[in-house]
C-alpha positions as CSV (number, residue, x, y, z in Angstrom):
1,X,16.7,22.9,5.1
2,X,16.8,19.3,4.0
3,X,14.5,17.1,6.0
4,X,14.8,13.5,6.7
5,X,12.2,12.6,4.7
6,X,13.5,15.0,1.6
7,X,16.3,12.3,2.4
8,X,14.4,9.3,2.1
9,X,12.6,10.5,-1.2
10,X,16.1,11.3,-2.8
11,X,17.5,8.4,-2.1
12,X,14.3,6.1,-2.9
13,X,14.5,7.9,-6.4
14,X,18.1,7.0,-6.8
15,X,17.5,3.2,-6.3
16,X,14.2,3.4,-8.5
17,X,15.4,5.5,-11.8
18,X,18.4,4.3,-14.2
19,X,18.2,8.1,-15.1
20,X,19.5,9.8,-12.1
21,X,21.7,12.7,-13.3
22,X,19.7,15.1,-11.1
23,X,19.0,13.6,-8.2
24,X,22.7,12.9,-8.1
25,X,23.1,16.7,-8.7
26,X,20.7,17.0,-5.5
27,X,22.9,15.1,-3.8
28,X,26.2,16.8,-4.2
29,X,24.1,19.8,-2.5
30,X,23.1,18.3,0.9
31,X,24.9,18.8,3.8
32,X,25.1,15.3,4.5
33,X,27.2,16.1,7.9
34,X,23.8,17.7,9.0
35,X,21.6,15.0,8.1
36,X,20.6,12.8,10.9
37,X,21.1,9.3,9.8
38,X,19.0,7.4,12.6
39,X,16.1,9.4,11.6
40,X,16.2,8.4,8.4
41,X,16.6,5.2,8.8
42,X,14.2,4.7,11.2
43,X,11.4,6.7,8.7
44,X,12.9,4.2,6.2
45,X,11.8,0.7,8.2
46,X,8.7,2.6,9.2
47,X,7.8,3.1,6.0
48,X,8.9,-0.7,4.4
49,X,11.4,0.9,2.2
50,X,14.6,0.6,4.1
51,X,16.3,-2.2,1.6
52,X,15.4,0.4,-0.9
53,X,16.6,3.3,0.4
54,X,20.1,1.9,0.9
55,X,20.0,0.5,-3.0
56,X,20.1,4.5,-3.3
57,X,22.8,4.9,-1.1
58,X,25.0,2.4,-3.3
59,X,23.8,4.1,-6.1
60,X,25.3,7.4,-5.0
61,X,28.3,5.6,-3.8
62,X,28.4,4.4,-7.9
63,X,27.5,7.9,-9.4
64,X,29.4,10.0,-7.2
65,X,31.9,8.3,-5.2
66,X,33.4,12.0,-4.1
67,X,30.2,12.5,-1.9
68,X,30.7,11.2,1.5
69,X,27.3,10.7,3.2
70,X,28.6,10.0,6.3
71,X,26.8,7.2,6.9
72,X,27.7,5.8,10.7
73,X,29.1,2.0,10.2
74,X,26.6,0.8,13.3
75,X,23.5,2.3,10.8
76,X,25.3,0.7,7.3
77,X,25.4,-2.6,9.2
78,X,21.9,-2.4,10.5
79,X,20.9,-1.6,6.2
80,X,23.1,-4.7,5.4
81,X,21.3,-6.8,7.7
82,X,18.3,-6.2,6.7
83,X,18.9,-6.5,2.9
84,X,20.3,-9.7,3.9
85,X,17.4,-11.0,5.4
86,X,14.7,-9.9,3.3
87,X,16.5,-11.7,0.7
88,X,16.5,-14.9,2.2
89,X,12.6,-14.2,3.3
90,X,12.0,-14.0,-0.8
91,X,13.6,-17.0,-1.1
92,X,11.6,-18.5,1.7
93,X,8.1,-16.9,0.6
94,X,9.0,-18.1,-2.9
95,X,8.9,-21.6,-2.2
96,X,5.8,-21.6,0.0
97,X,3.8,-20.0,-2.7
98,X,5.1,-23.0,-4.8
99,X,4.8,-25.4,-2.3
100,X,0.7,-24.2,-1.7
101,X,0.1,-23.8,-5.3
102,X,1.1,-27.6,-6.4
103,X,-1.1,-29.0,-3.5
104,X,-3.6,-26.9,-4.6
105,X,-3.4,-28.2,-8.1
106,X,-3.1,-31.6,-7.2
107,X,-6.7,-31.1,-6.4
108,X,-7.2,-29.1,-9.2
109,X,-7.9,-26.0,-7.7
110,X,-6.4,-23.3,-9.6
111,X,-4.7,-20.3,-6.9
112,X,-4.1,-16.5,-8.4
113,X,-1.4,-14.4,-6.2
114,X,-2.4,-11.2,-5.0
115,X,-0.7,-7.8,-4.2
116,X,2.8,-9.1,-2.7
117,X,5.5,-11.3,-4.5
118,X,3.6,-10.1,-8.0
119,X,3.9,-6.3,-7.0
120,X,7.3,-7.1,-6.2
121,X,8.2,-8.2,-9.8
122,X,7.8,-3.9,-10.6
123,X,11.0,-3.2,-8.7
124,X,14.6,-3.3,-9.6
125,X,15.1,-5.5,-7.0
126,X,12.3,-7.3,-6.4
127,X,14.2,-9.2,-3.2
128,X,14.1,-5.6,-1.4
129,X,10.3,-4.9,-1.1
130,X,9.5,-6.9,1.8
131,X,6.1,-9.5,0.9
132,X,5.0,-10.5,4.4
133,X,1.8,-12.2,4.1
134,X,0.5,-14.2,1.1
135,X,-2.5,-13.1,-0.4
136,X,-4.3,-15.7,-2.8
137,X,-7.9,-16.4,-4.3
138,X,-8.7,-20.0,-5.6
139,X,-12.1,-19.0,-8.1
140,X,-14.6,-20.0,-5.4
141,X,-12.6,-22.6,-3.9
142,X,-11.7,-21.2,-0.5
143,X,-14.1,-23.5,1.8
144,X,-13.0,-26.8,-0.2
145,X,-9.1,-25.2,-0.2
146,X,-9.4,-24.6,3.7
147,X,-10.7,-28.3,4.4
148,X,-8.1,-30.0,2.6
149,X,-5.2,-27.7,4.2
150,X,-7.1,-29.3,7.5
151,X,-7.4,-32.9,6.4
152,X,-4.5,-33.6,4.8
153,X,-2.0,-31.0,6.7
154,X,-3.6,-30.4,10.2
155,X,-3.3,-26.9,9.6
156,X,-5.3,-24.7,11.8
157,X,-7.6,-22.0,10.2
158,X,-8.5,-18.6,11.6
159,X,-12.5,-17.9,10.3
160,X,-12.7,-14.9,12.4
161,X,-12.3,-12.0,9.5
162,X,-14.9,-11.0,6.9
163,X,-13.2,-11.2,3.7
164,X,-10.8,-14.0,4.2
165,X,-9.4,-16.5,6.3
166,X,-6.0,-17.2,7.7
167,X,-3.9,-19.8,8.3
168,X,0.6,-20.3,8.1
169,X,2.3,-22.6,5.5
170,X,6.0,-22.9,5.6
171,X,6.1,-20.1,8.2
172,X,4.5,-17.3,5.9
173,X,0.8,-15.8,6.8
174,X,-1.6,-16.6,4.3
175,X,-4.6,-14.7,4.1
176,X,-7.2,-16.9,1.6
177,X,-9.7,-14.7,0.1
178,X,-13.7,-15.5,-0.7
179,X,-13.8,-11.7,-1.3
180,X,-11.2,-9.5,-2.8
181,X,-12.5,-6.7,-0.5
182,X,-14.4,-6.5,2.6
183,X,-17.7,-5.6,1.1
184,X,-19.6,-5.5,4.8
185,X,-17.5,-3.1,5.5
186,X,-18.7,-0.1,2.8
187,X,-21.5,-0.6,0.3
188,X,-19.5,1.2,-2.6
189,X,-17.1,-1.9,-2.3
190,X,-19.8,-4.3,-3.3
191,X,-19.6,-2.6,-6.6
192,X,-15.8,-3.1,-7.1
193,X,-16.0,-6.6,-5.9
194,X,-18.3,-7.5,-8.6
195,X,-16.3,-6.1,-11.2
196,X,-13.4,-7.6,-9.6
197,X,-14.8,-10.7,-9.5
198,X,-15.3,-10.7,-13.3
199,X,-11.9,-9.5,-14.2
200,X,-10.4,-12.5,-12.0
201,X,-12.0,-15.1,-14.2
202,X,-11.8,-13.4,-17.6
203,X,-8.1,-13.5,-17.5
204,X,-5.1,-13.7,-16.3
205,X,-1.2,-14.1,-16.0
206,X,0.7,-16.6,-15.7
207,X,3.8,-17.4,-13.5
208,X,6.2,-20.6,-13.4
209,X,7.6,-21.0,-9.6
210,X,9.6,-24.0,-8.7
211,X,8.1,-25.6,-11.7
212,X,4.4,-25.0,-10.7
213,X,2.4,-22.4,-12.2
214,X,0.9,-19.7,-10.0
215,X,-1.9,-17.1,-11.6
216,X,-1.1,-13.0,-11.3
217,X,-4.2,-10.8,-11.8
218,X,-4.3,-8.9,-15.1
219,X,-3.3,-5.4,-15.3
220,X,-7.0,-4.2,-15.8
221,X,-7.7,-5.9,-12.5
222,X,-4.6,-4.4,-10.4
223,X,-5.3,-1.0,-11.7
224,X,-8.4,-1.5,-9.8
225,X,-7.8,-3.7,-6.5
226,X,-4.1,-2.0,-6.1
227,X,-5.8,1.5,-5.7
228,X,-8.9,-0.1,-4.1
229,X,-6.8,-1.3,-1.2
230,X,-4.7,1.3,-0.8
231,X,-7.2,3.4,-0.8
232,X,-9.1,1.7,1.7
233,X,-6.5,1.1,4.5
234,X,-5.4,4.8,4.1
235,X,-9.1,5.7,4.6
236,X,-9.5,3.5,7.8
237,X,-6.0,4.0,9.2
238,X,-2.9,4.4,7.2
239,X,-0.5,3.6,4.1
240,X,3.0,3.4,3.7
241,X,5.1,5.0,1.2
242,X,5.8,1.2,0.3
243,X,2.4,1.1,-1.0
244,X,2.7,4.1,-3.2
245,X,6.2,2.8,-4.4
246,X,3.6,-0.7,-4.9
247,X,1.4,1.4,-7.2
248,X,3.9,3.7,-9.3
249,X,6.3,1.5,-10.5
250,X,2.9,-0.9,-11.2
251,X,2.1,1.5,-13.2
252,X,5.6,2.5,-15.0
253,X,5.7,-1.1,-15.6
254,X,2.3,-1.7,-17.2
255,X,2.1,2.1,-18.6
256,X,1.1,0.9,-22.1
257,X,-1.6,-1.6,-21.0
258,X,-3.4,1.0,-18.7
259,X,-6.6,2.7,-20.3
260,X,-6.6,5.6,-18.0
261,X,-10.2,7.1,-18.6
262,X,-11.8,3.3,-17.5
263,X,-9.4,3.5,-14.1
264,X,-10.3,7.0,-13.5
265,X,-14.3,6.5,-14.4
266,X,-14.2,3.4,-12.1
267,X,-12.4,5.8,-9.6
268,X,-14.7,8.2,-10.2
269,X,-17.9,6.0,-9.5
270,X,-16.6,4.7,-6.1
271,X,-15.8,8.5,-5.1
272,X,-11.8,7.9,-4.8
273,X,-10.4,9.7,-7.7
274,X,-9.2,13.0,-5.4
275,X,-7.3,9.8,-4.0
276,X,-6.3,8.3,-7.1
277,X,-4.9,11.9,-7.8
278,X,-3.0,12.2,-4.7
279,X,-1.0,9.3,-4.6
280,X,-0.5,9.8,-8.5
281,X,1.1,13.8,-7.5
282,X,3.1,11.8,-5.1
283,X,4.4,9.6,-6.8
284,X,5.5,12.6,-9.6
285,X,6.9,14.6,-7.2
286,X,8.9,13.2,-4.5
287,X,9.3,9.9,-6.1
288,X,10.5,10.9,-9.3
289,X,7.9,9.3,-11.4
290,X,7.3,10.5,-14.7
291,X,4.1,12.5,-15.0
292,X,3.4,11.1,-18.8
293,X,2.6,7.6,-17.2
294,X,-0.2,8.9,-15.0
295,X,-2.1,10.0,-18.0
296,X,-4.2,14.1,-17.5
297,X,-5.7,15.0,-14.0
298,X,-6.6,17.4,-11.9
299,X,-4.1,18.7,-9.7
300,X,-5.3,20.1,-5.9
301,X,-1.7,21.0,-4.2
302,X,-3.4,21.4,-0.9
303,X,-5.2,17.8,-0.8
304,X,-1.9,16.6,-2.5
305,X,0.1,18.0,0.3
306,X,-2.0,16.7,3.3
307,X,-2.4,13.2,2.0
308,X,1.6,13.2,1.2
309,X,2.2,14.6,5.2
310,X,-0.4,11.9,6.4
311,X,1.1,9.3,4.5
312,X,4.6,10.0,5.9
313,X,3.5,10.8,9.6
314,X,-0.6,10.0,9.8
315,X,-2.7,12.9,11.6
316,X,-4.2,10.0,14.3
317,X,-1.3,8.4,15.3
318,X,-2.5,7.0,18.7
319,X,-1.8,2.9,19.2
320,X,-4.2,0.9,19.8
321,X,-5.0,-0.7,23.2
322,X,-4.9,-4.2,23.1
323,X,-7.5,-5.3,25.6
324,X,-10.5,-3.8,26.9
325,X,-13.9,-3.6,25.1
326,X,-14.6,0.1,26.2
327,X,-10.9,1.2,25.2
328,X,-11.1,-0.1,21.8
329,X,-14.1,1.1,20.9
330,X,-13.2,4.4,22.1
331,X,-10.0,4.3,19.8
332,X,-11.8,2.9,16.8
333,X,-14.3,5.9,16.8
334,X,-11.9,8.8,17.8
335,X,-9.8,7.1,14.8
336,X,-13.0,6.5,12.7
337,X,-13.9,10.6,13.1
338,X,-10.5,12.0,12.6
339,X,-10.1,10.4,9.2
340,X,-13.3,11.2,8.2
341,X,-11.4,13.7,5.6
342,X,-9.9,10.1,4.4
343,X,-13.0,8.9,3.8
344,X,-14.1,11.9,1.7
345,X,-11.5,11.1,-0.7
346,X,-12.1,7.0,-0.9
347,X,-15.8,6.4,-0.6
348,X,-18.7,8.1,-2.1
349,X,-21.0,6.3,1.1
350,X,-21.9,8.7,3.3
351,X,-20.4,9.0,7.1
352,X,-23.5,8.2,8.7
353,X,-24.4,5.3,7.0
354,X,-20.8,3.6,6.7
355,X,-20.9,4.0,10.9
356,X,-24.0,1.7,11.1
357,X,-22.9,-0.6,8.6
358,X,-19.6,-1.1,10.1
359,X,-20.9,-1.7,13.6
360,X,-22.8,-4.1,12.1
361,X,-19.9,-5.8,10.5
362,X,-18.0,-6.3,14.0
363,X,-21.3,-7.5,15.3
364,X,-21.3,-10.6,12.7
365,X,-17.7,-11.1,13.2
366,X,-16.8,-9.8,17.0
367,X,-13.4,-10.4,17.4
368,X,-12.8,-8.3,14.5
369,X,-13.2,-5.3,16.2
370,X,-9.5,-6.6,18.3
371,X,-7.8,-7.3,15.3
C-alpha cells in the first residue's frame, strides 16, 4: 500500500536529486488513481515542503510524461499559488536582510545570518524553502543594535524571550540573538554556546545582497547549531521534515568540508548523537540521500523508525491553550513527560534537573511560558 507520506517522500526525492532514474521507476508503479491528493498536500504545507513537493511533480511530468498523476486542477492551483508566493516572499525577505544589514553597518556593526535564507542556498531552488523569520547575531552588539533600531526607526522591541529579542523590519520577524541557544533552558547547552560563540568569531562567510555584505556562519559552526536546534525543538515539541531537508542537503552541499568524528564527538558530549543518527537514517532512506555523505554510524532501526513516525505525525499532538495559567501549565508538563524519550536522545542533563531549571527559566522570563 502506498501511503501519503511514501508520496510525499517520492516526490521530495524527485525535486532534490538530478539522478532520479529510480524514483521515476517508483513512480510508474503507484496507483496514482488511489492516492489521495488532499492528504498529501495537506502533509506537504504541514510539513513546509509543499513548493517542493510539486518541483517533484514537474519533475515527473519531465521524466515520464506517460504517468498521469491525477493531480485535481483545484489542488495544482493551490501548489501554483503557493510557489508563486513564496517566491515573491524571497524576494521580499531578501531585501530586508539587505536593508537591516547596511544600517547596521553604517554603524559599523557587523550582522551574521542564521539558519534561513543561508540554509536555503542548499536547495535547488532556493525560492521554494519558505525563510519566515530572520535570525541574525551582531558579535555582542545586540543591546547597542536594538537601541538604534528604536532611536532612529521607532521600531518596537519585544525583550520578553531568553535568548533573543524580536522586533519586524520591512514586514519580516526578526529574532536578534545575544545567545545562539537558550542556555537557561538546559545546562548541556551552555557548553555548545561557548563553542559556538568561538566558531562565530573565528570565521566566517561571506554574502553580497543588494550590494551590502551580509556574514553566513562557517560550515564547522552549522554542523553544530543546525543539529543543535533541531535537535532541541524536536526534543521540546516537534520538527518538520523541512528541517531535516534543512540539514541533508547542508550537508550534501558542504560534504567535503565536514570532519565527521569532531560533529559526532561534539554530538556525542552533549548526549544527541542517537539523534544525530536518526535524522542522518532519515535522510538516507526516505529522502534519498546518499549514505557516503553521512560518514560511519551506528544504525538502531527501531529509534530510526520512531523518530521518522514522530517527525511526520508527533506522538503529543495536543494544541496548546492559549489563555489560562493552570491550562498551560498543564499542557507544557503533560507535553514536557511525553517527550521525555526526545530528551533521551538530545540532552545528556538528566529529567529531574532540566524540570527545575526550566521552571526557573519561565520564572525570570514569565510570559515565556505563553509563547
Amino acid at each position: 500500500m502506498t501511503t501519503s507520506a511514501d508520496i510525499l517522500y517520492l516526490l521530495l526525492r524527485l525535486a532534490l536529486h538530478e539522478d532520479a532514474e529510480q524514483d521515476v521507476a517508483c513512480a510508474r508503479e503507484v496507483e496514482w488513481k488511489s492516492v489521495d491528493w488532499r492528504e498529501v498536500c495537506d502533509l506537504g504545507f504541514a510539513h513546509n515542503v509543499a513548493a517542493i513537493a510539486f518541483d517533484g511533480v514537474l519533475r515527473l511530468y519531465e521524466c515520464a510524461p506517460e504517468v498521469d498523476v491525477c493531480l485535481p486542477k483545484g489542488l495544482k492551483m493551490r501548489f501554483v499559488a503557493h510557489q508563486s508566493a513564496l517566491e515573491s516572499g524571497y524576494v521580499a525577505h531578501a531585501k530586508a536582510v539587505a536593508r537591516l544589514a547596511g544600517f547596521y553597518a553604517r554603524h559599523n556593526i557587523p550582522m551574521m545570518l542564521l539558519k534561513g535564507y543561508g540554509l536555503s542556498l542548499h536547495y535547488p531552488q532556493p525560492h521554494h524553502r519558505p525563510c519566515g523569520d530572520m535570525d541574525i547575531w551582531l558579535y555582542g552588539h545586540q543591546q547597542q543594535a536594538d537601541d538604534l533600531l528604536r532611536q532612529h526607526h521607532n521600531v518596537a522591541i519585544d525583550e520578553d524571550k531568553h535568548h533573543h529579542t524580536v522586533f519586524h523590519i520591512g514586514g519580516v520577524m526578526v529574532e536578534n540573538h545575544y545567545d545562539f541557544l537558550n542556555i537557561h533552558s538546559h545546562r548541556s547547552n551552555r557548553k555548545v554556546e561557548i563553542r559556538l560563540k568561538q566558531l562565530a568569531r573565528e570565521s566566517h562567510r561571506p554574502l553580497m545582497l543588494e550590494g551590502v555584505e551580509v556574514r553566513l556562519p562557517s560550515v564547522e559552526f552549522n554542523a553544530l547549531f543546525v543539529l543543535r536546534h533541531a535537535a532541541a525543538h524536536f526534543a521540546a515539541a516537534e520538527i518538520n521534515v523541512r528541517h531535516v531537508l534543512d540539514w541533508a542537503l547542508f550537508v550534501r552541499a558542504c560534504a567535503a568540508e565536514i570532519d565527521w568524528p569532531k560533529v559526532r564527538a561534539a554530538a556525542r558530549e552533549v548526549g544527541m548523537e542517537q539523534f544525530l543518527n536518526s535524522v542522518n537514517a532519515m535522510s538516507i532512506d526516505l529522502l534519498g540521500f546518499d549514505s557516503e555523505l553521512f560518514g560511519p554510524m551506528e544504525r538502531n532501526r527501531e529509534l530510526e523508525r520512531r523518530v521518522a513516525a514522530d517527525i511526520l505525525h508527533p506522538e503529543f499532538d495536543k494544541s496548546s491553550p492559549r489563555e489560562g495559567f493552570v491550562r498551560v501549565w498543564r499542557y507544557r508538563l503533560q507535553r514536557w513527560w511525553t517527550n521525555r524519550w526526545k530528551h533521551r536522545i538530545v540532552y545528556n542533563d538528566s529529567l529531574v534537573a532540566t524540570f527545575f531549571v526550566q521552571m526557573w527559566s519561565h520564572a525570570l522570563k514569565p510570559k515565556s511560558i505563553f509563547k
